[in-house]
MIKELUM-724086 format. One record per residue (C-alpha): residue number from 1; residue in one letter; x, y, z. Coordinates in nm, 4 decimals. Each point is the difference from the previous one (the first is absolute). Layout:
REM MIKELUM-724086
ATOM  seq  type        xx        yy        zz
ATOM  NUM     a         X         Y         Z
...
***
This chain:
REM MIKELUM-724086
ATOM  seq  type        xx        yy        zz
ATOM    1     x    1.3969    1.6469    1.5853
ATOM    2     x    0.1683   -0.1288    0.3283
ATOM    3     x    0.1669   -0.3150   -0.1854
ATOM    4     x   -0.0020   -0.1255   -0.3298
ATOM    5     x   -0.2108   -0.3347   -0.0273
ATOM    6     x    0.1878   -0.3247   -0.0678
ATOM    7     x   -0.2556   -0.2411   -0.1434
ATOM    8     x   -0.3372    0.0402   -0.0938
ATOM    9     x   -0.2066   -0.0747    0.2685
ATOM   10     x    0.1664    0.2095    0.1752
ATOM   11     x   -0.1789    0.2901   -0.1555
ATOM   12     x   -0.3361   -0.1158    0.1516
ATOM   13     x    0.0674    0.1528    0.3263
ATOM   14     x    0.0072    0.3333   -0.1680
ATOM   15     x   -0.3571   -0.0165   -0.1464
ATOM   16     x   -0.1794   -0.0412    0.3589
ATOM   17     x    0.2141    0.2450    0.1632
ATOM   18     x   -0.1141    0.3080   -0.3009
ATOM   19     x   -0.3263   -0.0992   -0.0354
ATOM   20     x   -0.3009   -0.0211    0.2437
ATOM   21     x   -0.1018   -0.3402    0.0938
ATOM   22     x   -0.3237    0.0362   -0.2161
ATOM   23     x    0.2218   -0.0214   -0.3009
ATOM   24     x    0.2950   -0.2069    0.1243
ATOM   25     x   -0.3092   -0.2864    0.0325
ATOM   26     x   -0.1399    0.0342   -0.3094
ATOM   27     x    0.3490   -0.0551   -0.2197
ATOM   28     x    0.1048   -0.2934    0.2701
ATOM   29     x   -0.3268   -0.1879    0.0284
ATOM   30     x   -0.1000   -0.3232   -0.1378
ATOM   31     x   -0.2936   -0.2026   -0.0717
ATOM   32     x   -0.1582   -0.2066    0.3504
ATOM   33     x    0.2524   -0.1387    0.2141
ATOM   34     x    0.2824    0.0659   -0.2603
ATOM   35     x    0.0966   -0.3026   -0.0392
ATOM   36     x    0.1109    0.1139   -0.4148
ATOM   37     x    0.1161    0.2760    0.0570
ATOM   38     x    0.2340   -0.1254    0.2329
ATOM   39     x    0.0400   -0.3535   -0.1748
ATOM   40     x    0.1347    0.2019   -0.2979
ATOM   41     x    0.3373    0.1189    0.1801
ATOM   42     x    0.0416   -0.3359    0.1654
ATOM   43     x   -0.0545   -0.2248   -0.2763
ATOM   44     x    0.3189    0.1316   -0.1706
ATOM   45     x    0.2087   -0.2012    0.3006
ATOM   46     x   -0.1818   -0.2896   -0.1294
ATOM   47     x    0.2559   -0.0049   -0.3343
ATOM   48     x    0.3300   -0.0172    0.0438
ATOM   49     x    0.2790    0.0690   -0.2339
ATOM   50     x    0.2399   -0.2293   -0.1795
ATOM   51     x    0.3265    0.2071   -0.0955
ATOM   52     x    0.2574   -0.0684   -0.2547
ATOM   53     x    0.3981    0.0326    0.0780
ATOM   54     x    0.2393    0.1019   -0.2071
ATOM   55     x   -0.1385    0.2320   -0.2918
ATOM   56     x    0.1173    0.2995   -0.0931
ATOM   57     x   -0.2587    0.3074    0.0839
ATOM   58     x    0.2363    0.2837    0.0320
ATOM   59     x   -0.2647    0.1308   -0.2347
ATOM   60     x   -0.3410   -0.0092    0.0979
ATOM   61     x   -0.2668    0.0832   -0.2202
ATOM   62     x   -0.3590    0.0218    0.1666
ATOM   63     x   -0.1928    0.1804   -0.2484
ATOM   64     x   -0.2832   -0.1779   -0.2029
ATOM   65     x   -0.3299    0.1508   -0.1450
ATOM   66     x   -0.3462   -0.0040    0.0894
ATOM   67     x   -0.2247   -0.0558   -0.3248
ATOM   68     x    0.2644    0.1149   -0.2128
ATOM   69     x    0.0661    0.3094    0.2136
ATOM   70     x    0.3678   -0.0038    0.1065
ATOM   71     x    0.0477    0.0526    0.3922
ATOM   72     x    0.3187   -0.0217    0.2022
ATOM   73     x   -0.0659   -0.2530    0.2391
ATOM   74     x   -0.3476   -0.1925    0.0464
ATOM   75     x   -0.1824    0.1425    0.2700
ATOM   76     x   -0.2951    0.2461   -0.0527
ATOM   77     x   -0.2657    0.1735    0.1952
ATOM   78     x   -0.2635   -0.1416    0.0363
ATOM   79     x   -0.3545    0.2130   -0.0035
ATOM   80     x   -0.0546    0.1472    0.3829
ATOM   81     x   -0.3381    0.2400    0.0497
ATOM   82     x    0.0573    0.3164    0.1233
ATOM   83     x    0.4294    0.0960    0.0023
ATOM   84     x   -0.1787    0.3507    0.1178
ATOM   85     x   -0.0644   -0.1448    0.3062
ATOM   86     x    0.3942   -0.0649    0.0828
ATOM   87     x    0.1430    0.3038   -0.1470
ATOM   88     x   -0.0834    0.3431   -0.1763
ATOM   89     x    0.1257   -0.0592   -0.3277
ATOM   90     x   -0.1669   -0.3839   -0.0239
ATOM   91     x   -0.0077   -0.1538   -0.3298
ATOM   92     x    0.2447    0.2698   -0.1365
ATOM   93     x    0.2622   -0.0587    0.2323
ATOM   94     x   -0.0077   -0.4278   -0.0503
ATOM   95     x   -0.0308    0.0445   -0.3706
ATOM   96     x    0.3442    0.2220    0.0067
ATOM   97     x    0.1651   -0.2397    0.2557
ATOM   98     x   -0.0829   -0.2778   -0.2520
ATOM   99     x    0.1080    0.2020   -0.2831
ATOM  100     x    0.3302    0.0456    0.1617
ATOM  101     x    0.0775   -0.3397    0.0484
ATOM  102     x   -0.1045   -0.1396   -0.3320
ATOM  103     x   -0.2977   -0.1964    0.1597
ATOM  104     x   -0.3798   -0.0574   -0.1345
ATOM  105     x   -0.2886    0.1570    0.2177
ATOM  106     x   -0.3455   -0.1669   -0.0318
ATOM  107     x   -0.2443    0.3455    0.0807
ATOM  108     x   -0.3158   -0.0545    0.2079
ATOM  109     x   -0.3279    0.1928   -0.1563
ATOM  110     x   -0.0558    0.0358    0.3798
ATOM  111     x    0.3241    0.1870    0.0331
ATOM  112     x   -0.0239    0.4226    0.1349
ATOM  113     x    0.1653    0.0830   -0.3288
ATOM  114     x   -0.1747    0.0381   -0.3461
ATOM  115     x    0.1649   -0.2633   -0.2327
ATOM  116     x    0.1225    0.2443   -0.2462
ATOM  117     x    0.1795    0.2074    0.2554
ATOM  118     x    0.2031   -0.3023    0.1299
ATOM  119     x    0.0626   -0.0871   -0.3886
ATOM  120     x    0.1400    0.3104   -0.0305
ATOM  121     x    0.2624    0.0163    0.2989
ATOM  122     x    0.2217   -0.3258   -0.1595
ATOM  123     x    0.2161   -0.0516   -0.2690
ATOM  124     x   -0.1831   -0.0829   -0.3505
ATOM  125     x    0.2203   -0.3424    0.0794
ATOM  126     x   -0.1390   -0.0870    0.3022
ATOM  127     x   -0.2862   -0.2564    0.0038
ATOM  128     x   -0.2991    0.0805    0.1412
ATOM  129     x   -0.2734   -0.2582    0.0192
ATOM  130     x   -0.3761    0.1211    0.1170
ATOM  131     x   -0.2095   -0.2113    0.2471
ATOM  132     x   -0.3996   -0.0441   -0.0814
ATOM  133     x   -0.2893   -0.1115    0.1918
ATOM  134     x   -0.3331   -0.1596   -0.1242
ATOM  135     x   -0.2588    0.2563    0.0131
ATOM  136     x   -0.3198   -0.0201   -0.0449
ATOM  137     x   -0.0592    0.3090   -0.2034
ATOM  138     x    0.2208   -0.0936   -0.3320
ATOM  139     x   -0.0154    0.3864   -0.0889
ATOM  140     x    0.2368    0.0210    0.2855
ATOM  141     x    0.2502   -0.2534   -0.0594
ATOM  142     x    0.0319    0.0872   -0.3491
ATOM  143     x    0.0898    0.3565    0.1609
ATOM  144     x    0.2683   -0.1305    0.1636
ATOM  145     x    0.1114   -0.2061   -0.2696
ATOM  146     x    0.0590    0.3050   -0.2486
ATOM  147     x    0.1415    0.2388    0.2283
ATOM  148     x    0.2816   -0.2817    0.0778
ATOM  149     x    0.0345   -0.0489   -0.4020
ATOM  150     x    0.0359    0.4013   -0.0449
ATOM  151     x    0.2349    0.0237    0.3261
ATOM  152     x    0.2331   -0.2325   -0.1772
ATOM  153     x   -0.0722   -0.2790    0.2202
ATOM  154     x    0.1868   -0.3569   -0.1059
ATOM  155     x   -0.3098   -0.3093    0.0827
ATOM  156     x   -0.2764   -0.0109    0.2019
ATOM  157     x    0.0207   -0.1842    0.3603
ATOM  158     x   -0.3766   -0.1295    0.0334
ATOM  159     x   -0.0321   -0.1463    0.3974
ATOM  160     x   -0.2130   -0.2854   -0.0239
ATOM  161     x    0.0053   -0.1292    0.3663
ATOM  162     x   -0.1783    0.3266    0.1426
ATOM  163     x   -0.4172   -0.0793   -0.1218
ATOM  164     x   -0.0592    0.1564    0.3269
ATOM  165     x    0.2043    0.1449    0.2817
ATOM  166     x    0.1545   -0.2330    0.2833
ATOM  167     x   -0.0549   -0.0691    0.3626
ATOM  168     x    0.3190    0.2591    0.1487
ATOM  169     x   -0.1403   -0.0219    0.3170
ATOM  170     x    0.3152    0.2888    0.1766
ATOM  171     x   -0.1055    0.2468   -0.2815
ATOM  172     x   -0.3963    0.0052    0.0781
ATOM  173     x    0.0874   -0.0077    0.3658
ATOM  174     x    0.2115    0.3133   -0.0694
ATOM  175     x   -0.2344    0.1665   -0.2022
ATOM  176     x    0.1858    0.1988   -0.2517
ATOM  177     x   -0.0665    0.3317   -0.0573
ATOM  178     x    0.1207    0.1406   -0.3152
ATOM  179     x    0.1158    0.4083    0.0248
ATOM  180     x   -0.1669    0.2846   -0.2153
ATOM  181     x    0.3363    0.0095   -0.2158
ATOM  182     x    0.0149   -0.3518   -0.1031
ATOM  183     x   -0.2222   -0.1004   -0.3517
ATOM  184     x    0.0043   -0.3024   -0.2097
ATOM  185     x   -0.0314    0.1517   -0.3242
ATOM  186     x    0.0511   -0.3023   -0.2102
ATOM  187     x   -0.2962   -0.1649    0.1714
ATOM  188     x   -0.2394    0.2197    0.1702
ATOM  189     x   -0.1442    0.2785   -0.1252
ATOM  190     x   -0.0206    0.3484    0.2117
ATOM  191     x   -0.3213   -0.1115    0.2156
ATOM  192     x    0.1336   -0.3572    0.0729
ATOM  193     x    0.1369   -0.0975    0.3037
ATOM  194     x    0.2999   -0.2697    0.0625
ATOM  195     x   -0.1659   -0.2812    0.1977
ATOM  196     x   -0.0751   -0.3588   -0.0026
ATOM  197     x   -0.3712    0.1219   -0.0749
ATOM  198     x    0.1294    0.1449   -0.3026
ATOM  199     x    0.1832   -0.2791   -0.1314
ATOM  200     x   -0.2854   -0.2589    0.0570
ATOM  201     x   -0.2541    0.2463   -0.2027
ATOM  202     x    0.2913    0.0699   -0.2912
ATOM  203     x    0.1469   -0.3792   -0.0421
ATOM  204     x   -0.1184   -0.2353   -0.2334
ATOM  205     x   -0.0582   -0.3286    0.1807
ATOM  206     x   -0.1713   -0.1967   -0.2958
ATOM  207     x    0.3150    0.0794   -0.1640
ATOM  208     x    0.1365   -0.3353   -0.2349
ATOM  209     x    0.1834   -0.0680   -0.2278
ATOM  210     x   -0.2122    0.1046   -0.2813
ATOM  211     x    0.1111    0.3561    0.1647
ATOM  212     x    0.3479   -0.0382   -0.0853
ATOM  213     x   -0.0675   -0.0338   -0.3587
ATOM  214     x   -0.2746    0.3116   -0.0032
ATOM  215     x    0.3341    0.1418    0.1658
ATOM  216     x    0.2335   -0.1234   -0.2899
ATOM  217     x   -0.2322    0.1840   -0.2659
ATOM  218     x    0.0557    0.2880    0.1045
ATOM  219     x    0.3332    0.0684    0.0674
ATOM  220     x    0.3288   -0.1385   -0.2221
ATOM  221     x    0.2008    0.0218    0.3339
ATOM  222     x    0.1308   -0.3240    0.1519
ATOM  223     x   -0.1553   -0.1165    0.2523
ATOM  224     x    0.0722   -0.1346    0.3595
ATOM  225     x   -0.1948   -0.1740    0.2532
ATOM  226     x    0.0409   -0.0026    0.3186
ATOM  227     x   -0.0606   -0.2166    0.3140
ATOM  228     x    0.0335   -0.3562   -0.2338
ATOM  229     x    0.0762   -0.2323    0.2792
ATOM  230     x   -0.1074   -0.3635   -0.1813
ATOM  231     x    0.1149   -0.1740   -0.3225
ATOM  232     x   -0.3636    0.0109   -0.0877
ATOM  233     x   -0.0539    0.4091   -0.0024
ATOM  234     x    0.3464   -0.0481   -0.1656
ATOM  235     x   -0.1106   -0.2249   -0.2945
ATOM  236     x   -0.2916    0.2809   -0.0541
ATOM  237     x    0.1821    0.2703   -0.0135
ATOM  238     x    0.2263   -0.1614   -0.2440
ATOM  239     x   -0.3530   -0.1030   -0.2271
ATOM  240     x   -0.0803    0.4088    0.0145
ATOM  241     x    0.3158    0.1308   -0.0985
ATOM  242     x    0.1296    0.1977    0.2976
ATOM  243     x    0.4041    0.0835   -0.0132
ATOM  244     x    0.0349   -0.0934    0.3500
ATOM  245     x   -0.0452   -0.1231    0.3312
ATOM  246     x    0.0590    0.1226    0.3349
ATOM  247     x   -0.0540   -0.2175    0.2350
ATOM  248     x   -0.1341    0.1939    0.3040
ATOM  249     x   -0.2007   -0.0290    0.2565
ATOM  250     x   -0.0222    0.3533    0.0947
ATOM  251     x    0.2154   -0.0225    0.3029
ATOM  252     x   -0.1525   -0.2049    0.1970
ATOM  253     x   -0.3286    0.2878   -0.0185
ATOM  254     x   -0.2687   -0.2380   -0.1536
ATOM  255     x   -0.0706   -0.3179    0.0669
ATOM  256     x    0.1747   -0.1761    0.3077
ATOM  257     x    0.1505   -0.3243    0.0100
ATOM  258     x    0.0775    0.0121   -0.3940
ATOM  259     x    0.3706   -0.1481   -0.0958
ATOM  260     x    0.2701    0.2053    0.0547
ATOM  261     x    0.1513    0.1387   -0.3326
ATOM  262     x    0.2845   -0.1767   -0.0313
ATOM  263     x   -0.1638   -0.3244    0.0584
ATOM  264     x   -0.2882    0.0745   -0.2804
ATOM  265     x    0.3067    0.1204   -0.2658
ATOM  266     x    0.0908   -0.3590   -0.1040
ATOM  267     x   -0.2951   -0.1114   -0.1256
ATOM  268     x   -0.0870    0.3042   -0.1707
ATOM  269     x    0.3244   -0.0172   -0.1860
ATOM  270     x   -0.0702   -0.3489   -0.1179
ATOM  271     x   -0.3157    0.0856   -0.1144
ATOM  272     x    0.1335    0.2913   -0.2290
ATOM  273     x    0.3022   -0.1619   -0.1113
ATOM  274     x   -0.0955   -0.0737   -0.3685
ATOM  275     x   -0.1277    0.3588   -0.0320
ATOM  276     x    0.1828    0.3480   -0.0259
ATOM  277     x   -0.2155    0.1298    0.3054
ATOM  278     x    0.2629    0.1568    0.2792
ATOM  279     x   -0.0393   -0.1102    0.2936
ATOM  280     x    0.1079    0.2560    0.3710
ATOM  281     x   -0.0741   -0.0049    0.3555
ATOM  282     x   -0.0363    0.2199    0.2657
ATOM  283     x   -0.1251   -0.0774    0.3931
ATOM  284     x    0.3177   -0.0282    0.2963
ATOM  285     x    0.2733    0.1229   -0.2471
ATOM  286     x    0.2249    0.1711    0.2803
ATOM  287     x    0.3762   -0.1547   -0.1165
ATOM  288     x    0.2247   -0.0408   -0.2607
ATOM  289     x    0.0314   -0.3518    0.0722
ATOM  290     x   -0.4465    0.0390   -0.0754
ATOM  291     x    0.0569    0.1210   -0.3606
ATOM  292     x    0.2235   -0.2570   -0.0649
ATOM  293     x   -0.2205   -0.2985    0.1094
ATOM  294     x   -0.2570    0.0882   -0.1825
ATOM  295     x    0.1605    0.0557   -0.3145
ATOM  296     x    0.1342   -0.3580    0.0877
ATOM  297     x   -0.3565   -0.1276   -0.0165
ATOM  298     x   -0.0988    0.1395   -0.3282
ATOM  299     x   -0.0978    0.4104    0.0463
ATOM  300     x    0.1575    0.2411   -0.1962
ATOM  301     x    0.0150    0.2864    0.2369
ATOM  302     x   -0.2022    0.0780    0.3327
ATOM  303     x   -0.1718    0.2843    0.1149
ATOM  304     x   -0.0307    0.1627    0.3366
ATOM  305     x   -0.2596    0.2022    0.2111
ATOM  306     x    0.0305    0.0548    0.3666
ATOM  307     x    0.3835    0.0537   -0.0217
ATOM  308     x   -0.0441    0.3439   -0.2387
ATOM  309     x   -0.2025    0.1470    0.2333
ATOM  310     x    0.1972   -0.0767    0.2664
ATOM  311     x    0.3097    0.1682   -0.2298
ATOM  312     x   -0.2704    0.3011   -0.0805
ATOM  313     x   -0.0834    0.0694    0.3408
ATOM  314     x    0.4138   -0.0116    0.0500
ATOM  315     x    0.0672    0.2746   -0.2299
ATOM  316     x   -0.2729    0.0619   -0.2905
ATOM  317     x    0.2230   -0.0824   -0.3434
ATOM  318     x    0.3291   -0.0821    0.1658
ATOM  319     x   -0.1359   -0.2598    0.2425
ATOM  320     x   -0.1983   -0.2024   -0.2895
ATOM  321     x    0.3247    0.0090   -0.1975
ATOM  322     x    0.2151   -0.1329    0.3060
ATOM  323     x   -0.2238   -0.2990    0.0929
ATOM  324     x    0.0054   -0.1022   -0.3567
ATOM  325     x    0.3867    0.0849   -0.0436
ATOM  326     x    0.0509   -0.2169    0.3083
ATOM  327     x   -0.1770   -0.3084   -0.1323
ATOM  328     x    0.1789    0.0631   -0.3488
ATOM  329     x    0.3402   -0.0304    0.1922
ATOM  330     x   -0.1479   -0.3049    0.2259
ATOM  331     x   -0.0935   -0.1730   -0.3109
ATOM  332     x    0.3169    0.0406   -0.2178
ATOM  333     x    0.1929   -0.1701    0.3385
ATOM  334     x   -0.2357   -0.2511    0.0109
ATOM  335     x    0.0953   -0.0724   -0.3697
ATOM  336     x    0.3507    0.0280    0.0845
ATOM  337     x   -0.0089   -0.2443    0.2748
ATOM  338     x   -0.2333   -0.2411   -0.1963
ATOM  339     x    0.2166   -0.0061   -0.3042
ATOM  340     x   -0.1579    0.2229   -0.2335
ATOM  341     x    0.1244    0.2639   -0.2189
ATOM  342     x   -0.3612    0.0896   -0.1487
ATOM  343     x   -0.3219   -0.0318    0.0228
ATOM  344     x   -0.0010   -0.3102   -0.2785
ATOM  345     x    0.1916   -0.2038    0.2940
ATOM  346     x   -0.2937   -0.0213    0.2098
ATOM  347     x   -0.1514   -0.3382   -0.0433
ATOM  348     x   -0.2237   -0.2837    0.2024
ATOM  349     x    0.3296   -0.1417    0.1076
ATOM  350     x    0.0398    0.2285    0.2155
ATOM  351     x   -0.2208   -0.0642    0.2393
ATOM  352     x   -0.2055   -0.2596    0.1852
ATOM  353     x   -0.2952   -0.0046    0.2483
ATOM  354     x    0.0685   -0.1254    0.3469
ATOM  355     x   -0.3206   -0.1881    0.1081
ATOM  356     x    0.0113    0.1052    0.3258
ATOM  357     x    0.0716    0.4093    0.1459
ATOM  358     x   -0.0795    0.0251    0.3576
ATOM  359     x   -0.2168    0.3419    0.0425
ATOM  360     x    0.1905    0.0983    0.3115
ATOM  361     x    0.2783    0.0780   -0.2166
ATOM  362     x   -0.1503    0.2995   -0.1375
***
């Protein structure tokens, strides 16, 4: 590599140059105009930080735990489709750049990689959570579901916001084709083809909640849902007995005009708080300064997409393990500079809403 990346996004230059422009447009894309997708980033200028003088943080402590599962600092990986697509090695290679930085990986059943194989790459320690889709053939989805119990896998992340697939207008104009080499073994079988086509035919969109307790019957795993962006979903989830919330909304790759993340994490925080459920985001997390804020407003740890394929198409295992190594060290200096020694510091107090952010300064 000519230089040695600084911050995160500046990784993202490195994915469009490797890549052809087929593929480059199908991991950047958003939904419409992308007004999410791009609301996500910017709506993290909307918070500002109130820090604390004066306290001793020589020592900094910025591990916590994900459902009981010990990690070193509190940003995962969220699940991305197709690693394949960015580098050889795919799946393998971000599972082992996880593993070596004592981070949780949430694994796509659309991933290039069968689930087993990326189970076995990572440290019996390292927690790895497997993603689920509604399907309409059950047969299926209980497939998946045993194959991530046998693989070792540590909950189930069911996405809840995906009934169908959304409007990415760049992608369909770029028309993706996927090469001989690349499979979806988790999902597809041998004479399927990766597609929106696909999707619509294998998705369940009369999917309800009556499906997440079919789902609860037969597995013992904990389960996560995905794409919660109201305190209503949020008070449901909490009635079926899911684990946890991440409140998503698939990068911006759905629905247009939804709230940004961080703006839909209060109220879903105040609609759990009487109830063990954990609550973690993930859309726009580029900065130390990110992970912080939204621990401030009530998530445990966040989760990030775009930015480990960016790191993957960098350098496979070592580029995964450097973005999240350089938000681990962004994040323990935006503890030090806030007044916080660990992770138990980070309160409301923190932080406030300013009611107005002028757009231009993005």
């Amino acid at each position: 590599m000519v230089s040695l990346p600084l911050c995160v996004v500046a990784f993202e230059p490195y994915l469009k140059e490797s890549l052809p422009d087929t593929v480059w447009q199908y991991f950047r894309s958003g939904a419409d105009d992308e007004q999410t997708m791009k609301d996500n980033q910017f709506a993290f200028q909307r918070y500002r930080l109130r820090p604390r003088c004066l306290r001793d943080v020589s020592q900094r402590i910025t591990s916590t735990s994900v459902l009981g599962h010990y990690i070193a600092f509190p940003v995962g990986v969220s699940p991305v489709a197709a690693h394949g697509f960015a580098h050889p090695d795919g799946e393998i290679a971000t599972a082992k750049g996880v593993c070596s930085v004592g981070s949780v990986m949430i694994h796509s059943m659309w991933s290039n990689k069968r689930s087993e194989d990326v189970a076995s790459t990572v440290q019996p320690n390292t927690p790895l959570f497997h993603q689920l889709n509604f399907l309409r053939d059950r047969s299926r989805m209980k497939e998946v579901v045993r194959k991530a119990e046998v693989a070792g896998y540590r909950a189930l992340v069911v996405t809840v916001d995906q009934p169908i697939i959304g409007n990415t207008r760049p992608a369909k104009e770029s028309s993706l084709v996927v090469p001989s080499h690349i499979s979806f073994p988790n999902a597809l079988r041998p004479d399927e083809s990766f597609c929106p086509q696909t999707a619509h035919e294998l998705f369940d969109d009369s999917a309800t909640w009556d499906t997440i307790s079919w789902l609860k019957e037969i597995t013992s795993l904990p389960i996560i849902l995905k794409g919660i962006l109201t305190a209503e979903d949020a008070k449901e989830a909490v009635k079926h007995g899911v684990a946890g919330i991440l409140v998503s909304n698939h990068g911006g790759r759905q629905l247009d005009g939804t709230l940004a993340t961080i703006d839909a994490l209060p109220e879903v925080v105040n609609a759990v708080r009487d109830s063990s459920v954990e609550v973690y985001l993930d859309g726009g997390v580029r900065k130390g300064t990110d992970v912080l804020k939204a621990l401030a407003l009530g998530a445990r740890a966040v989760f990030i997409g775009r930015p480990v394929i960016w790191g993957l198409a960098y350098d496979g295992e070592n580029g995964v393990k450097k973005v999240l190594e350089i938000l681990r060290e962004e994040f323990s200096l935006a503890m030090a500079l806030t007044g916080c020694s660990s992770v138990d510091d980070i309160n409301p107090d923190m932080i406030v809403r300013l009611p107005h952010v002028n757009n231009e300064l993005h």
